[in-house]
N, CA, C and O atoms as a DFTB+ gen file, in Angstrom:
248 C
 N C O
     1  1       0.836      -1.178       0.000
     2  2       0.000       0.000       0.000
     3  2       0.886       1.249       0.000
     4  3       1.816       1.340       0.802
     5  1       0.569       2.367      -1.028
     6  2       1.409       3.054      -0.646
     7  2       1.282       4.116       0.600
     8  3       0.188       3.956       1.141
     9  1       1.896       4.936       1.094
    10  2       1.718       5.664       2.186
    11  2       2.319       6.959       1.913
    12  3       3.513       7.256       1.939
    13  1       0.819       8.034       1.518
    14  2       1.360       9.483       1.219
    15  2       1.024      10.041       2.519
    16  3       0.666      11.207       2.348
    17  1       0.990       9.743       3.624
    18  2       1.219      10.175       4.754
    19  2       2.609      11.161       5.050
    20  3       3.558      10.378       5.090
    21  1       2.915      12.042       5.188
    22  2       4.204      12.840       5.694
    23  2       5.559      11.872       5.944
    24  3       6.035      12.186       7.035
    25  1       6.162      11.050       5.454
    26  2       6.898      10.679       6.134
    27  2       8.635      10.594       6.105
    28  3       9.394       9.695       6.465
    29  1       8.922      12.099       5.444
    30  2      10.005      12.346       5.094
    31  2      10.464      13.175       6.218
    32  3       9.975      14.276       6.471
    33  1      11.578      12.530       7.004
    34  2      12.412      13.444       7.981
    35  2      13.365      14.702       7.686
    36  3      14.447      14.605       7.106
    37  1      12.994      15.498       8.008
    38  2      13.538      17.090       7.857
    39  2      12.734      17.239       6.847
    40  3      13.326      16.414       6.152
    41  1      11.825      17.616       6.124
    42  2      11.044      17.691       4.825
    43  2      11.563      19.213       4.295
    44  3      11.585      19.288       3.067
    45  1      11.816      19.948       4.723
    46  2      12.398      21.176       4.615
    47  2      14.070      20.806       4.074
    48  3      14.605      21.001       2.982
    49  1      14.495      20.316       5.102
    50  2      16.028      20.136       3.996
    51  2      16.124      19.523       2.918
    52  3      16.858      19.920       2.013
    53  1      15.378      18.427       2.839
    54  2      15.092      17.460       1.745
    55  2      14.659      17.932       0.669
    56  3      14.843      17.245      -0.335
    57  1      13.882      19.367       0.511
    58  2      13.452      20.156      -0.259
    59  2      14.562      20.993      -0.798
    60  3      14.870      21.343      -1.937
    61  1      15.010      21.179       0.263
    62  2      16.324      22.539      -0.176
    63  2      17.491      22.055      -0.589
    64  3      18.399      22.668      -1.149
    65  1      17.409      20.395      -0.149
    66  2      18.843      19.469      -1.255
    67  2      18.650      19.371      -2.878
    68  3      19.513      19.490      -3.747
    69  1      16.900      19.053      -3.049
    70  2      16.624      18.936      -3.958
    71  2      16.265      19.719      -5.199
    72  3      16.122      19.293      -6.345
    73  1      16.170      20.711      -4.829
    74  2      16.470      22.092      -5.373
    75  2      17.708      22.535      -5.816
    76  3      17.964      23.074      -6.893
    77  1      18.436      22.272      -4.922
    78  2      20.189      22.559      -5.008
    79  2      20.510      21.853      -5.645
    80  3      21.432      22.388      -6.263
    81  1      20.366      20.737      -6.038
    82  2      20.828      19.817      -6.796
    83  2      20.489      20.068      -8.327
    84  3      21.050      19.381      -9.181
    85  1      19.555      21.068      -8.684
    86  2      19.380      21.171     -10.247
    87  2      19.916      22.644     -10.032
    88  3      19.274      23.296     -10.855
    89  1      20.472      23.217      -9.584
    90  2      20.848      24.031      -9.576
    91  2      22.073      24.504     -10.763
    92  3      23.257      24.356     -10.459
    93  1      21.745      24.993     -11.923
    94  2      23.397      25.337     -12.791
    95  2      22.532      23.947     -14.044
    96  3      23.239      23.516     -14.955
    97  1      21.528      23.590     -13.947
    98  2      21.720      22.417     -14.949
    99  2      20.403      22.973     -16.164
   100  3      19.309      23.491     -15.944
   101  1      20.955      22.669     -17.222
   102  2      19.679      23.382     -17.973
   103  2      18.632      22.399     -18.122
   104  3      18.865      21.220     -17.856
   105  1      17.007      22.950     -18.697
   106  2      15.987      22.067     -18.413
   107  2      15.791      20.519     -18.779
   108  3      15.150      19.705     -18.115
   109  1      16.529      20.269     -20.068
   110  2      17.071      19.008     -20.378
   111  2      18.065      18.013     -19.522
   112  3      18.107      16.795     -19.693
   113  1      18.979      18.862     -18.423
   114  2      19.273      18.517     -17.678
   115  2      18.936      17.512     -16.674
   116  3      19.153      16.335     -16.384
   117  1      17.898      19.196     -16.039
   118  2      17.077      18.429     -14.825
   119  2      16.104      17.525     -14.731
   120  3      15.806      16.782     -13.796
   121  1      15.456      17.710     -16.200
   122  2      14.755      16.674     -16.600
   123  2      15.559      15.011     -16.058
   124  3      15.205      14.138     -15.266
   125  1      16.461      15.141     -16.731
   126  2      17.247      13.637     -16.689
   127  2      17.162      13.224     -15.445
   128  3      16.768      12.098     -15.145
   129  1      17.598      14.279     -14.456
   130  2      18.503      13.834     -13.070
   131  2      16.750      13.356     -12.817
   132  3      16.430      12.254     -12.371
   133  1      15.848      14.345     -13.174
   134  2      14.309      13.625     -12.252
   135  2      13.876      12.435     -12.549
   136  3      13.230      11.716     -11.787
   137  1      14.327      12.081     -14.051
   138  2      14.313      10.584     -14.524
   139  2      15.061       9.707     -13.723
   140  3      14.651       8.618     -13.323
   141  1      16.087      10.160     -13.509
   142  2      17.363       9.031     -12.803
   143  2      16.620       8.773     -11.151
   144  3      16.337       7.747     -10.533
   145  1      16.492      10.145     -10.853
   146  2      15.961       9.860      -9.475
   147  2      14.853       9.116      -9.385
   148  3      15.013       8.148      -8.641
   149  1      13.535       9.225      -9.979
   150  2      12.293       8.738     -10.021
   151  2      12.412       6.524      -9.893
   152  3      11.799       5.667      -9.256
   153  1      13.919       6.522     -11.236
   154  2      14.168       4.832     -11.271
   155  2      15.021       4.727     -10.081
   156  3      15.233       3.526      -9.916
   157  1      15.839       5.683      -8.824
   158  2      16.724       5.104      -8.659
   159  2      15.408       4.568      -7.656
   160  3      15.037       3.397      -7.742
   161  1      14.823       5.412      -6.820
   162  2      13.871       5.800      -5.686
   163  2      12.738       4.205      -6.487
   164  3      12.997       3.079      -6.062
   165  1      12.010       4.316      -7.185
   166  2      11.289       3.006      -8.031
   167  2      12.089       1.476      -7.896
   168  3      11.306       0.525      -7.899
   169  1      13.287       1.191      -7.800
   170  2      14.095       0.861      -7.384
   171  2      14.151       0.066      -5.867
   172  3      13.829      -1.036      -5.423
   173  1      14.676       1.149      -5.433
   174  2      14.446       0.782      -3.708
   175  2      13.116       0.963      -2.815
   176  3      13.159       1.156      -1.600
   177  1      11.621       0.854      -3.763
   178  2      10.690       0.583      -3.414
   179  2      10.572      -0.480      -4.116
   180  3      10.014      -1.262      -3.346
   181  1      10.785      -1.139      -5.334
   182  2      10.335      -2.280      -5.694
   183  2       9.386      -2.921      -5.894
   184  3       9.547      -3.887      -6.640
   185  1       8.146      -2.698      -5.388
   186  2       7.045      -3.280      -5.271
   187  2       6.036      -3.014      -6.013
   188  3       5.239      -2.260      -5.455
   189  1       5.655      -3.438      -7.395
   190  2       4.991      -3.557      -8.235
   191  2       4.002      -3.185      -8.219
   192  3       3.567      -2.530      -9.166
   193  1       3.157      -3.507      -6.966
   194  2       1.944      -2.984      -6.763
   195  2       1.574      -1.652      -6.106
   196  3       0.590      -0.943      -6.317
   197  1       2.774      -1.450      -5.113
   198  2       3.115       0.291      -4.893
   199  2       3.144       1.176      -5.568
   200  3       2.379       2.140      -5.547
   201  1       4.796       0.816      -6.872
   202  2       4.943       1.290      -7.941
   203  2       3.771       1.933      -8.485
   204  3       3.947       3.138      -8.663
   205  1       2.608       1.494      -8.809
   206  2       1.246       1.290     -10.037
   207  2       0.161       2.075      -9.171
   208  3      -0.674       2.686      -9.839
   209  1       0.040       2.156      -7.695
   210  2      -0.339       3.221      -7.072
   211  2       0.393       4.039      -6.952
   212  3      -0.313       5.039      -6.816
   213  1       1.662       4.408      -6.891
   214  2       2.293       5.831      -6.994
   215  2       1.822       6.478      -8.312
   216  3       1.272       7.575      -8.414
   217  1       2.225       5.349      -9.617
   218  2       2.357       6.038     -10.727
   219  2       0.233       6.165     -11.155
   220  3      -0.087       6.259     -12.340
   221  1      -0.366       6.154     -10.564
   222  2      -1.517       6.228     -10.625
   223  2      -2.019       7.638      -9.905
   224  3      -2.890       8.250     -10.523
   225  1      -1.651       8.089      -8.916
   226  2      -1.722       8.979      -7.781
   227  2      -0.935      10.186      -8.422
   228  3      -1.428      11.313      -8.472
   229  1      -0.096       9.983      -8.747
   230  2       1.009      11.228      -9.979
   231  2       0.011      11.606     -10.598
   232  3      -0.617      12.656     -10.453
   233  1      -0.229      10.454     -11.564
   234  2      -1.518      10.913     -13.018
   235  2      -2.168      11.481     -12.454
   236  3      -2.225      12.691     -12.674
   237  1      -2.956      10.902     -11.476
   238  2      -4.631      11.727     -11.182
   239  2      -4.439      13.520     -10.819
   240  3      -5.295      14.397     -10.930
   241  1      -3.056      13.637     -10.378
   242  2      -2.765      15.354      -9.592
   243  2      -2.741      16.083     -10.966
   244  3      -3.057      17.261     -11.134
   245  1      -2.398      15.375     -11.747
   246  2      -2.122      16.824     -12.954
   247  2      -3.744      16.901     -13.664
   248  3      -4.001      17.740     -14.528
C-alpha cells in the first residue's frame, strides 16, 4: 500500500537538497537527473503494486 502520509524526515532540507541539486543544470538537464531519481527511488521501493499506485496517484494530480 502506498503511504502518502508525511513521512520524510527534515522535509524542509530534503526540499532545499533537492532544489540545489538542479541548480546550474539546464531544463534538459534536470529533466534527466528527475528521470534518474524517479528509477533510482522506483528501485528501492520495488514493489509492483506500490509502484502502479504511486504512478496512478502522480496521473490523477495533474
Amino acid at each position: 500500500m502506498l503511504n502518502t502520509s508525511p513521512n520524510i524526515e527534515a522535509p524542509d532540507e530534503f526540499y532545499a537538497e533537492l532544489i540545489q541539486i538542479h541548480e546550474g543544470l539546464s531544463d534538459e538537464d534536470s529533466a534527466a537527473l528527475n528521470a534518474r531519481l524517479i528509477l533510482l527511488l522506483a528501485n528501492h521501493v520495488g514493489d509492483r503494486a506500490v509502484l502502479r499506485e504511486a504512478l496512478q496517484a502522480a496521473r490523477a494530480a495533474v
